[in-house]
N, C-alpha and C positions, 0 to 999 in steps of 0.2 A: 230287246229289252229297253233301248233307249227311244225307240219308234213307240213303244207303249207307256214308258212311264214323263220321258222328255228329261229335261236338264237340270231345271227347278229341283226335282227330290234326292238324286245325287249330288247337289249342293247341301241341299240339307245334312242328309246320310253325312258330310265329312263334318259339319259342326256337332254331330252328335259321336265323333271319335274320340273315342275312350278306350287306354288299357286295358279297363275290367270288362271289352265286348268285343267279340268279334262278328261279323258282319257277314251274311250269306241270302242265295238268292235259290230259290226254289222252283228247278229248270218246268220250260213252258210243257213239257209230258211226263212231268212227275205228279201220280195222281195218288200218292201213298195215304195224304191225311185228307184229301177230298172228300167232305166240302170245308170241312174245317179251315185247312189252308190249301186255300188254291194256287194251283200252278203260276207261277211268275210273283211268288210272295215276296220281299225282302224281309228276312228273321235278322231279332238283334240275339246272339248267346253267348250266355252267360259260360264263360271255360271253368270257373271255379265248383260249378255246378254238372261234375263229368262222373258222378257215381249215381248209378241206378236205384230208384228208391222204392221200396214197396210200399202200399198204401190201401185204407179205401177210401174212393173219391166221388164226392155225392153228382159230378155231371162231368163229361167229358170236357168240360172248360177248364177243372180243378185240374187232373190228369196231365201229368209233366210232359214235357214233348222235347224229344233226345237230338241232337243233332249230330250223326255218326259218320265216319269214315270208315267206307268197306272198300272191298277191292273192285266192285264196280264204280264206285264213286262217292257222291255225300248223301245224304238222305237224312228226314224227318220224321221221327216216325214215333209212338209208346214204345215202352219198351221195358223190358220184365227178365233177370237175371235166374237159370233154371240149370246151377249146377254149372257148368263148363259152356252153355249156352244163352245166348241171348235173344230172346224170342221179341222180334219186331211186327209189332201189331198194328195194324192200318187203321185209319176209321172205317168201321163199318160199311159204310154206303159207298167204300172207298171199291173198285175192280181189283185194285192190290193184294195177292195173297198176303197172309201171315211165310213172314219167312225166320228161320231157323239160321244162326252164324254160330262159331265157333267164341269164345270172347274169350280172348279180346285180339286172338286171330285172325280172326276173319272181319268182325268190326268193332269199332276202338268210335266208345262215346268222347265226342270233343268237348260238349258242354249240351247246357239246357236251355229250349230256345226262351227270353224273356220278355220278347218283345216284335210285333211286326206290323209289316206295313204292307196291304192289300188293296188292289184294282177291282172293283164291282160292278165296272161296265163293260169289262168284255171277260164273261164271265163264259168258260166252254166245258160241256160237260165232256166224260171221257169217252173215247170212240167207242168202246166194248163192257155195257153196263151189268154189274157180277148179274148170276143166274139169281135167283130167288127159290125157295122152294117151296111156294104153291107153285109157281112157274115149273119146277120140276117134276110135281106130280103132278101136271096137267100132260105133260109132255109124255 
C-alpha cells in the first residue's frame, strides 16, 4: 500500500482526522464494487450513516455504498435489507457474486462510505471476468 500510494497521502489522510469518519482501505483483491471502486481505494465513512436505506436512484453514483463487517472481513458493497437478510450487491461488471448474510449476524453495516481516494495508474482488471450471457449461449 505504501509502495503504491508513498508517504505524502498518509499525511494528508491524518489532517483530515475527524470523529464524525472513519478511515478504510479497499484490499488490492477485493473486486466487489469494480470498477466503480477499485482495489487499493482509501474510503472516508460516515458511522452515523449505519441504517440501510431503500431508494430509487437515477445512476449508480446516487446509490449509497455500505461499508460492512462480516465474518470474513470488511467489505464495500450496495446493499438492500429483505426481512432478516441483507443482500450485498456488487457492481455489475463486478466477477463478485450477489451475496446473501443473515443481519446483522452475519454482517453489521459500520457506516456509509462518503468519501475516497483512488489510484488510476495502475489500474488491474480482475483475474476471472463474470460470464456474459451471449457468452453463454454461444457456448
Amino acid at each position: 500500500m505504501i509502495e503504491k500510494w508513498g508517504a505524502v497521502p498518509f499525511a494528508k489522510l491524518q489532517e483530515l482526522s475527524n470523529d464524525d469518519y472513519t478511515y478504510g482501505y479497499i484490499g488490492s483483491e477485493d473486486f466487489t464494487m469494480y470498477p466503480l471502486l477499485m482495489p487499493g481505494t482509501f474510503i472516508q465513512v460516515d458511522e452515523s450513516k449505519n441504517v440501510v436505506t431503500d431508494g430509487l436512484w437515477r445512476s449508480e453514483y446516487e446509490r449509497p455504498i455500505y461499508f460492512l463487517e462480516t465474518r470474513e472481513g470488511f467489505l464495500c458493497s450496495w446493499c438492500s435489507v429483505k426481512g432478516e437478510l441483507v443482500v450485498l450487491q456488487p457492481h455489475p461488471l463486478s466477477p463478485v457474486p450477489v451475496r446473501l448474510m443473515r443481519y446483522p449476524q452475519e454482517a453489521e453495516v459500520l457506516g456509509q462510505v462518503v468519501g475516497i481516494a483512488m489510484r488510476l495508474d495502475q489500474l488491474s482488471a480482475p483475474v476471472k471476468l463474470p460470464e456474459t450471457k451471449a457468452q453463454t449461449k454461444l457456448n
